[in-house]
PDB file with SEQRES, HELIX, SHEET and CRYST1 records, atoms N, CA, C and O in Angstrom:
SEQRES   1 A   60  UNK UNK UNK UNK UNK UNK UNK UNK UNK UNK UNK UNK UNK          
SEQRES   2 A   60  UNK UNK UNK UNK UNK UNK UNK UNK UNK UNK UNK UNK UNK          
SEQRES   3 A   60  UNK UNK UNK UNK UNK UNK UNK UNK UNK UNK UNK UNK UNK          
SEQRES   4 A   60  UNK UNK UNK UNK UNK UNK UNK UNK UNK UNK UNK UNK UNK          
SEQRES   5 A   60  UNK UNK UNK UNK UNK UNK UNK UNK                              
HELIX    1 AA1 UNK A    5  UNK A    7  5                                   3    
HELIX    2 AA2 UNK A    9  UNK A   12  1                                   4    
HELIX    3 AA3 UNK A   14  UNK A   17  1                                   4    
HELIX    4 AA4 UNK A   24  UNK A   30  1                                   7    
HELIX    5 AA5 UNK A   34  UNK A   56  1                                  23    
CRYST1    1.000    1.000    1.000  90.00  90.00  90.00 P 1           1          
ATOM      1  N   UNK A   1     -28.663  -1.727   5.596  1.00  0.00           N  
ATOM      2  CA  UNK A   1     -27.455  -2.243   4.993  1.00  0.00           C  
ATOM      3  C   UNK A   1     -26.331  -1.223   5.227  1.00  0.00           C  
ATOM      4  O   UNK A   1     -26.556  -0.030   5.020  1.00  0.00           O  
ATOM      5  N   UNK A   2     -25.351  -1.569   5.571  1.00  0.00           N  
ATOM      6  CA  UNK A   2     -24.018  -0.850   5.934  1.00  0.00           C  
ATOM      7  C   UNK A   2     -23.140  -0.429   4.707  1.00  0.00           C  
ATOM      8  O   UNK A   2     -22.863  -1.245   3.828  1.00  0.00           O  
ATOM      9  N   UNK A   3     -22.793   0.626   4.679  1.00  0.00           N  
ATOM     10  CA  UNK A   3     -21.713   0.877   3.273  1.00  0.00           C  
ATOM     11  C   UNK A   3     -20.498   0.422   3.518  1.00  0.00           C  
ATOM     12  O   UNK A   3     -19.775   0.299   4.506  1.00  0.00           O  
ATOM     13  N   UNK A   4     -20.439   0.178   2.271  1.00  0.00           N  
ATOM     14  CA  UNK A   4     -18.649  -0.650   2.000  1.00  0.00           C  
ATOM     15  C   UNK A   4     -17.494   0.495   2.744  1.00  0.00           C  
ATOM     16  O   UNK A   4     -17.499   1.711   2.555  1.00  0.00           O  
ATOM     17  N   UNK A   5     -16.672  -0.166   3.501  1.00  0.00           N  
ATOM     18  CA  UNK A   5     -15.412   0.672   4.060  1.00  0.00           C  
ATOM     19  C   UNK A   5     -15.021   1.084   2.796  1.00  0.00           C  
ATOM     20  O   UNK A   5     -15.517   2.165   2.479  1.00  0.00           O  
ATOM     21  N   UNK A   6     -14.182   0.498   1.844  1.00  0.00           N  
ATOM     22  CA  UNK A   6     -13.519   0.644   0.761  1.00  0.00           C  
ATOM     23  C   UNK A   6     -13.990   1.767  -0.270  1.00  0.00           C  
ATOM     24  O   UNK A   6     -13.355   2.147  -1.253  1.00  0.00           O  
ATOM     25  N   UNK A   7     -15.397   2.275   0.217  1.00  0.00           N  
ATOM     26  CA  UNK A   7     -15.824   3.501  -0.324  1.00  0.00           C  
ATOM     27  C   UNK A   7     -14.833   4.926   0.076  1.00  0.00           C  
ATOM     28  O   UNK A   7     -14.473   5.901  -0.583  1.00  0.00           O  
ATOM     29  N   UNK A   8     -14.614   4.487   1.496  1.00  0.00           N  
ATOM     30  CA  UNK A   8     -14.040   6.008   1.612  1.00  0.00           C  
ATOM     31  C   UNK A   8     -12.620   6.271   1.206  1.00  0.00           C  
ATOM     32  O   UNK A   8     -11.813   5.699   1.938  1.00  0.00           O  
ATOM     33  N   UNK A   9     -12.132   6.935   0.301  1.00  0.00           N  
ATOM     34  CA  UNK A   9     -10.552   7.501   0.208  1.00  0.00           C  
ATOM     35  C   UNK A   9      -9.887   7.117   1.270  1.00  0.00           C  
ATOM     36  O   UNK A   9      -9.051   6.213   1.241  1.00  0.00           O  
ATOM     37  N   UNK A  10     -10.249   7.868   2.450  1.00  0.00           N  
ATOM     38  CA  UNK A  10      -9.105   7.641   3.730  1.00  0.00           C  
ATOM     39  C   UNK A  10      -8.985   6.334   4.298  1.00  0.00           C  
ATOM     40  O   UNK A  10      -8.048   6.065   5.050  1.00  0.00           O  
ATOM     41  N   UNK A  11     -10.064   5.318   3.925  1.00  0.00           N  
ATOM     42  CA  UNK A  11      -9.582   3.703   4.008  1.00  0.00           C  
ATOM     43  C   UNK A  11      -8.605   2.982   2.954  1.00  0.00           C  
ATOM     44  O   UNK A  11      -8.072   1.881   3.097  1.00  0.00           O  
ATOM     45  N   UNK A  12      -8.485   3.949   1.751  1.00  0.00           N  
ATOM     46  CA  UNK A  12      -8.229   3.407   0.757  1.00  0.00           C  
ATOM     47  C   UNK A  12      -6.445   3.220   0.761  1.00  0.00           C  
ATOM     48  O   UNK A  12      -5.583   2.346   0.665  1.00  0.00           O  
ATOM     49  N   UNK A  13      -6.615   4.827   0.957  1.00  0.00           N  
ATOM     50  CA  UNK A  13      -5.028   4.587   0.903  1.00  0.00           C  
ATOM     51  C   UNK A  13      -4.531   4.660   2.408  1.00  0.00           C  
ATOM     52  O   UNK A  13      -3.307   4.761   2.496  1.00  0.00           O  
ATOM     53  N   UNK A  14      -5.249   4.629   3.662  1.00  0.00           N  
ATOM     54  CA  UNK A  14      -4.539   4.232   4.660  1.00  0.00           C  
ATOM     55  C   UNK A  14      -4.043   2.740   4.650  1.00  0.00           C  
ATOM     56  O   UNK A  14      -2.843   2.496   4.776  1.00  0.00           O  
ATOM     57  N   UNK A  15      -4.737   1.999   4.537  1.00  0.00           N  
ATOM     58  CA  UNK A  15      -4.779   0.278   3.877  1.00  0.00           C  
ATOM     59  C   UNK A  15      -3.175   0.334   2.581  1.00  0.00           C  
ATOM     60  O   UNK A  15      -2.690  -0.794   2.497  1.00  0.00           O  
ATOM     61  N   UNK A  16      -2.646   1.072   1.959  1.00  0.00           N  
ATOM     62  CA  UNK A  16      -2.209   1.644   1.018  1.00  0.00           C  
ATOM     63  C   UNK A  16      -0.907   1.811   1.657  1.00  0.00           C  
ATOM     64  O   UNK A  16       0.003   1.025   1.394  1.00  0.00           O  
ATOM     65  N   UNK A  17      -0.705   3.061   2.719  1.00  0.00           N  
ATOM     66  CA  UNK A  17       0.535   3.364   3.217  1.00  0.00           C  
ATOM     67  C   UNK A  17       0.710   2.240   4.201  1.00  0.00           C  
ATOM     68  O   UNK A  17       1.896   1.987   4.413  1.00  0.00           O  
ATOM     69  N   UNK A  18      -0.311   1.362   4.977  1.00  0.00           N  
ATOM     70  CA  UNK A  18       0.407   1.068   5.752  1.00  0.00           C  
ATOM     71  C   UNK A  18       0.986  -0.184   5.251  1.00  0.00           C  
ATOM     72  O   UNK A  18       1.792  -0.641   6.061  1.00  0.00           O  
ATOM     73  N   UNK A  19       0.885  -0.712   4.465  1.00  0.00           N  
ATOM     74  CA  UNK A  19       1.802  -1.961   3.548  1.00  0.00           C  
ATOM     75  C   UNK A  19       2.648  -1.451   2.586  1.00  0.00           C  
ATOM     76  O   UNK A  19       3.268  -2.172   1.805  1.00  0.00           O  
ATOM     77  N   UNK A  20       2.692  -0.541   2.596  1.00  0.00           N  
ATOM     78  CA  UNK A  20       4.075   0.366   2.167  1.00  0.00           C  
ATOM     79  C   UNK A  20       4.684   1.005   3.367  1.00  0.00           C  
ATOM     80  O   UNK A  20       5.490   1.875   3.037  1.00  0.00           O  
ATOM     81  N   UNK A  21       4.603   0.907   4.186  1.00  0.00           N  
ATOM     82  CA  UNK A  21       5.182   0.744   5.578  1.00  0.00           C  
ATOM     83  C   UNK A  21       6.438   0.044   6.029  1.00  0.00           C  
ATOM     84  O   UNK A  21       7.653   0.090   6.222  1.00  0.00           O  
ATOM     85  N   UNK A  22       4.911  -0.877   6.074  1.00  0.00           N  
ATOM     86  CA  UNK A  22       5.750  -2.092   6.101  1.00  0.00           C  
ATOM     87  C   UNK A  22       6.314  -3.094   5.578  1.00  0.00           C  
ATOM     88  O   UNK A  22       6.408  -4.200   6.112  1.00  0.00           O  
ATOM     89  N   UNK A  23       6.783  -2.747   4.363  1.00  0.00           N  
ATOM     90  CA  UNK A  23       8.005  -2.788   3.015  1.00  0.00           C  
ATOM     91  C   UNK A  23       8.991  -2.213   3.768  1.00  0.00           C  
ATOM     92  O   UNK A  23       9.923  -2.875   4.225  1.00  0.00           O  
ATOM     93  N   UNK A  24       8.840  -0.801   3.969  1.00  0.00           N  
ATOM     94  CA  UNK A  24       9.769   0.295   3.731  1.00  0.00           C  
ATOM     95  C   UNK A  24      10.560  -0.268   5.218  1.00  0.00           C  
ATOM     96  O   UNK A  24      11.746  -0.129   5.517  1.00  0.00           O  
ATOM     97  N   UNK A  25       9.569  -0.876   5.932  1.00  0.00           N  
ATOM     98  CA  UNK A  25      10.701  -0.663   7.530  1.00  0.00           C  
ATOM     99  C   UNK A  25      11.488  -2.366   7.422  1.00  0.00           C  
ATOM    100  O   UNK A  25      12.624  -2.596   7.837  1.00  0.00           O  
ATOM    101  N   UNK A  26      10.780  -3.169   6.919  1.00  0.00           N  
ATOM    102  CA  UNK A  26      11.166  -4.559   6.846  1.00  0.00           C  
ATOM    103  C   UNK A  26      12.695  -4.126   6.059  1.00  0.00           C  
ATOM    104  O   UNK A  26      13.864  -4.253   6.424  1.00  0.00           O  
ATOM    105  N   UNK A  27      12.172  -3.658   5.032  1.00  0.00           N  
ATOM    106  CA  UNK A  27      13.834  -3.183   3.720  1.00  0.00           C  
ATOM    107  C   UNK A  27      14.651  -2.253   4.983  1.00  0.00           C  
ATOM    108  O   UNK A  27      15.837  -2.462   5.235  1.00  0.00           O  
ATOM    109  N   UNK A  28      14.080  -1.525   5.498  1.00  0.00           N  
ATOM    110  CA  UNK A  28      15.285  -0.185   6.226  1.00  0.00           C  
ATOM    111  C   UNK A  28      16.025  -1.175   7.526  1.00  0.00           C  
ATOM    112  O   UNK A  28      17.140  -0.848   7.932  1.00  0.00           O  
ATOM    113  N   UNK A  29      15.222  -2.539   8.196  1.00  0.00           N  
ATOM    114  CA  UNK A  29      15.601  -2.953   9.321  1.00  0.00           C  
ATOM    115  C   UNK A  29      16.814  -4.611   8.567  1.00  0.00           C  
ATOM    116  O   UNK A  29      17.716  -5.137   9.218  1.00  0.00           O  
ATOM    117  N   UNK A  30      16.405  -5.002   7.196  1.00  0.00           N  
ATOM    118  CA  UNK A  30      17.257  -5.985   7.222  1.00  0.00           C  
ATOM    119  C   UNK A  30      17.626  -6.429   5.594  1.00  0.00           C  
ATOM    120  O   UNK A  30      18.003  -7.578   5.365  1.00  0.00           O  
ATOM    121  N   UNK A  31      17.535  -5.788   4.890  1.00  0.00           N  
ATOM    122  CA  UNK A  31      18.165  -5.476   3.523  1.00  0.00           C  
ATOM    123  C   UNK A  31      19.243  -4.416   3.121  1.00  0.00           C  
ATOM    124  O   UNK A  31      19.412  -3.401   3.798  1.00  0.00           O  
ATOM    125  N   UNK A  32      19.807  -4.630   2.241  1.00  0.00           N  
ATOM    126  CA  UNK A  32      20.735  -3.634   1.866  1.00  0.00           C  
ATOM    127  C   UNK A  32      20.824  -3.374   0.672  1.00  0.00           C  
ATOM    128  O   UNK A  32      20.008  -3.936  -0.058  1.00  0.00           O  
ATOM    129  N   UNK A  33      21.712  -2.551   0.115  1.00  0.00           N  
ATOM    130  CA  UNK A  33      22.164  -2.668  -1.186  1.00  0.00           C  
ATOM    131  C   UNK A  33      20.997  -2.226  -2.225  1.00  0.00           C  
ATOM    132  O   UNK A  33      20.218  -1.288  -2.052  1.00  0.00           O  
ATOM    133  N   UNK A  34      21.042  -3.071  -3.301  1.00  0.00           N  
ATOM    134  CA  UNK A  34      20.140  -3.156  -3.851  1.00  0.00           C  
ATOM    135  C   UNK A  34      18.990  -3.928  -3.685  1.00  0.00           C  
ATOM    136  O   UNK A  34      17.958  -3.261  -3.736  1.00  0.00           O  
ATOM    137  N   UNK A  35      18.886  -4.777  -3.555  1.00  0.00           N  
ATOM    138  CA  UNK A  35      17.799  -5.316  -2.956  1.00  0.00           C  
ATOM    139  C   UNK A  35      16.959  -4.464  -1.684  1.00  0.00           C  
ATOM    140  O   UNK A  35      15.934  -4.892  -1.155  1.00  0.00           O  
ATOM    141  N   UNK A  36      17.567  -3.304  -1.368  1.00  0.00           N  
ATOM    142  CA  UNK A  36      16.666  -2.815   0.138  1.00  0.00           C  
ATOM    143  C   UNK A  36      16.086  -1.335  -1.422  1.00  0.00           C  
ATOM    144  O   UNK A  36      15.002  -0.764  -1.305  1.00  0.00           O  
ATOM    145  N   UNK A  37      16.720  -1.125  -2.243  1.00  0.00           N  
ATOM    146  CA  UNK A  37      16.393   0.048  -3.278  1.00  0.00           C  
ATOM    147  C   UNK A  37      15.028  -1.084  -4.100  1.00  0.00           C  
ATOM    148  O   UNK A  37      14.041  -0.358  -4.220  1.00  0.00           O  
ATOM    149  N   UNK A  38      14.857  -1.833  -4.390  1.00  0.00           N  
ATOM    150  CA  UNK A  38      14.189  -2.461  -5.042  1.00  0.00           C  
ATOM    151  C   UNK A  38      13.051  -2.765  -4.126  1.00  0.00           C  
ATOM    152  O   UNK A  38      11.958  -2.933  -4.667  1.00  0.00           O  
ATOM    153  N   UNK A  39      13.131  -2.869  -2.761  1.00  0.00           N  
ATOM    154  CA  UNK A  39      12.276  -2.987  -1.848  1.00  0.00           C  
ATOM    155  C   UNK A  39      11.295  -1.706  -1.774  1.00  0.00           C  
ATOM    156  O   UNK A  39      10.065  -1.740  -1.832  1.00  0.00           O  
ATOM    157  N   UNK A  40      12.204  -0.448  -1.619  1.00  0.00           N  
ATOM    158  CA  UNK A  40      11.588   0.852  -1.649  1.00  0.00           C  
ATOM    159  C   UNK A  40      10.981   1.168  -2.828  1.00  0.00           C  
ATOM    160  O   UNK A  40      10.104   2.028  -2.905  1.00  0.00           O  
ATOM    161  N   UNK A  41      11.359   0.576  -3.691  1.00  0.00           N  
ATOM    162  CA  UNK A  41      10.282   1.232  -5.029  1.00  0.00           C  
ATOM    163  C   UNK A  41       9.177   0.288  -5.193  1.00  0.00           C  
ATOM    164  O   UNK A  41       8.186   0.616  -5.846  1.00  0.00           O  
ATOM    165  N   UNK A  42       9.304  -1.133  -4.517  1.00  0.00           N  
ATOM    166  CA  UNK A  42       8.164  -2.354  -4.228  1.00  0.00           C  
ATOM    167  C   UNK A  42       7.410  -1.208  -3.110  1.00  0.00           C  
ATOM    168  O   UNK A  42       6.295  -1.057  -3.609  1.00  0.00           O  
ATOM    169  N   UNK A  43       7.447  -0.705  -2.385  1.00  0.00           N  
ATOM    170  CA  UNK A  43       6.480  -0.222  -1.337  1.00  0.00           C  
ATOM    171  C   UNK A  43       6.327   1.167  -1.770  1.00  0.00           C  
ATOM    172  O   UNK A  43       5.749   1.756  -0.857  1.00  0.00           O  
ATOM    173  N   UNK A  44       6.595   2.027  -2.815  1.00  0.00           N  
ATOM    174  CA  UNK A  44       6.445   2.741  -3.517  1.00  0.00           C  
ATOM    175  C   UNK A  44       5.211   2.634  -4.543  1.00  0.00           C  
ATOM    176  O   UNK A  44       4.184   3.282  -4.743  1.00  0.00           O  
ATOM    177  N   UNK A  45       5.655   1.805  -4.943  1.00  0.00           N  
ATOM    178  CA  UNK A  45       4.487   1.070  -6.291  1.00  0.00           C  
ATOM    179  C   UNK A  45       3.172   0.697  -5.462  1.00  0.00           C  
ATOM    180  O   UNK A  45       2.161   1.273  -5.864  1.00  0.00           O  
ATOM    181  N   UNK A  46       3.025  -0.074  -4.489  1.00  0.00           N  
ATOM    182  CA  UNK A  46       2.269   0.022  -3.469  1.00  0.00           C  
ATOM    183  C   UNK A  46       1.134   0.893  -2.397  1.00  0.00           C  
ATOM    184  O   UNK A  46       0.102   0.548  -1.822  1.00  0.00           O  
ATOM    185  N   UNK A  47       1.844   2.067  -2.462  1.00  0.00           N  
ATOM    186  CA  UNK A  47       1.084   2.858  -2.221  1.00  0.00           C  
ATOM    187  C   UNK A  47       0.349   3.719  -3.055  1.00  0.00           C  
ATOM    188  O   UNK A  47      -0.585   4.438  -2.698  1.00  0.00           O  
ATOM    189  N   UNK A  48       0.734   3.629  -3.980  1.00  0.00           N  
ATOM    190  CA  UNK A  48       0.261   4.193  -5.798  1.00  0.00           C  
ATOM    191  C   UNK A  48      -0.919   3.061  -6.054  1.00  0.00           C  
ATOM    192  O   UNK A  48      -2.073   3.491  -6.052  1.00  0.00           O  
ATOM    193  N   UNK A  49      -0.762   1.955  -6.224  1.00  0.00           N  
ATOM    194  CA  UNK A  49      -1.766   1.173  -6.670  1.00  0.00           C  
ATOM    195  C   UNK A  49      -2.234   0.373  -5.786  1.00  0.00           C  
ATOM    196  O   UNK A  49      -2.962  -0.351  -6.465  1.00  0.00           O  
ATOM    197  N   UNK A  50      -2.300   0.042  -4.801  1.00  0.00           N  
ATOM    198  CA  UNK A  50      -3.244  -0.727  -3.760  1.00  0.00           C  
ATOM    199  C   UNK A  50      -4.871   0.494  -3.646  1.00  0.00           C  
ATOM    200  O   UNK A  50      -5.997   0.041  -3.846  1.00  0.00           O  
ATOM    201  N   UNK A  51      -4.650   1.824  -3.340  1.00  0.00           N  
ATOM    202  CA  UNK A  51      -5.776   2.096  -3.317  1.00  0.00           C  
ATOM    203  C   UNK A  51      -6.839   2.027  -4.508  1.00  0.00           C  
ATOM    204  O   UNK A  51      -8.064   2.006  -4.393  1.00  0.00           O  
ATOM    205  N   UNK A  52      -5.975   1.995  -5.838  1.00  0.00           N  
ATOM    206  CA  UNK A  52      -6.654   2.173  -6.649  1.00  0.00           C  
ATOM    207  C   UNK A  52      -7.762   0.919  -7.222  1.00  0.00           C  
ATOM    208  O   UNK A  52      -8.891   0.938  -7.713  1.00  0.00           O  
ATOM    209  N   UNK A  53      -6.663  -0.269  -6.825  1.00  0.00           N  
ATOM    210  CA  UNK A  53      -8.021  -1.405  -6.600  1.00  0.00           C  
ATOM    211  C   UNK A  53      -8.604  -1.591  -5.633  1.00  0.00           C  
ATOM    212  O   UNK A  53      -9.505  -2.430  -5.614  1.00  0.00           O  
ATOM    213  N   UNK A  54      -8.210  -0.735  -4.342  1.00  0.00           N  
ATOM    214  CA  UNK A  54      -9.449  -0.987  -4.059  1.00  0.00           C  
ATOM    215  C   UNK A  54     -10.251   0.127  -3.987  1.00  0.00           C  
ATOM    216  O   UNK A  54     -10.373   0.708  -2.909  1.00  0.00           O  
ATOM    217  N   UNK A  55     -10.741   0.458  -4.845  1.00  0.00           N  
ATOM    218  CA  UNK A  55     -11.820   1.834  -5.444  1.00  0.00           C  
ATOM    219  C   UNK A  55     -12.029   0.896  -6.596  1.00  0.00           C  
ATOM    220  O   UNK A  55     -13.153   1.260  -6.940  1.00  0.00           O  
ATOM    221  N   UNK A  56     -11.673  -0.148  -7.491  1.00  0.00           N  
ATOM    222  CA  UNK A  56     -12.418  -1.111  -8.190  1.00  0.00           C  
ATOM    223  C   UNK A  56     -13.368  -1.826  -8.138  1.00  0.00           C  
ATOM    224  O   UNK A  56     -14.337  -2.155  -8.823  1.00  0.00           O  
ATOM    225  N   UNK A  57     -12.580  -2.162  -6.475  1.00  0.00           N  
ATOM    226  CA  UNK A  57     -13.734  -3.264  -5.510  1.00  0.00           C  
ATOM    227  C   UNK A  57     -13.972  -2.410  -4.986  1.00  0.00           C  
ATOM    228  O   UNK A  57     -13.159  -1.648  -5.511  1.00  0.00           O  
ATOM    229  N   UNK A  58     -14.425  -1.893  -4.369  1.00  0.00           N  
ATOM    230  CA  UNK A  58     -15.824  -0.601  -3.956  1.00  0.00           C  
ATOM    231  C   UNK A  58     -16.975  -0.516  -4.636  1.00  0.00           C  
ATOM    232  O   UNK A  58     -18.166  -0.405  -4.344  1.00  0.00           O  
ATOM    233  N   UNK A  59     -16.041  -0.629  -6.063  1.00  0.00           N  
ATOM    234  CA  UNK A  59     -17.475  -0.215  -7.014  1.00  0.00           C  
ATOM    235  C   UNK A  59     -17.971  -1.477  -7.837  1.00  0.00           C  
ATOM    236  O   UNK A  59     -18.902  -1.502  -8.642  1.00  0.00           O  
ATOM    237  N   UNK A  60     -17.222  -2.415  -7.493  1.00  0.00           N  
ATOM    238  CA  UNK A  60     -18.123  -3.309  -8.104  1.00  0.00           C  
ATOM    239  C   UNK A  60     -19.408  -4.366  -6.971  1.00  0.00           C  
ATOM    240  O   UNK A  60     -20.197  -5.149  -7.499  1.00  0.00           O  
TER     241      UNK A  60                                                      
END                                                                             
């Protein structure tokens, strides 16, 4: 039986930055204002908590 990817840290939050990525470049290439600041703290928040569920689902 193969172990879960989602076990390792460096899947966790690579999976993590790169959809906070790609927030951050979608907001930097065609938003402004506020809405491109609200974008950055959406792909902010994102990289903070995407890994952390998935280290939920890992372990369940």
């Amino acid at each position: 039986m193969s172990q879960n990817p989602l076990a390792s840290p460096a899947v966790r939050y690579g999976i993590g930055a790169s959809g906070a990525l790609a927030v951050a470049v979608v907001a930097y290439l065609f938003l402004d204002g506020t809405t491109q600041l609200v974008a950055y703290a959406v792909a902010v928040l994102d990289m903070i908590v995407t890994p952390q569920i998935l280290k939920r689902a890992a372990t369940a």
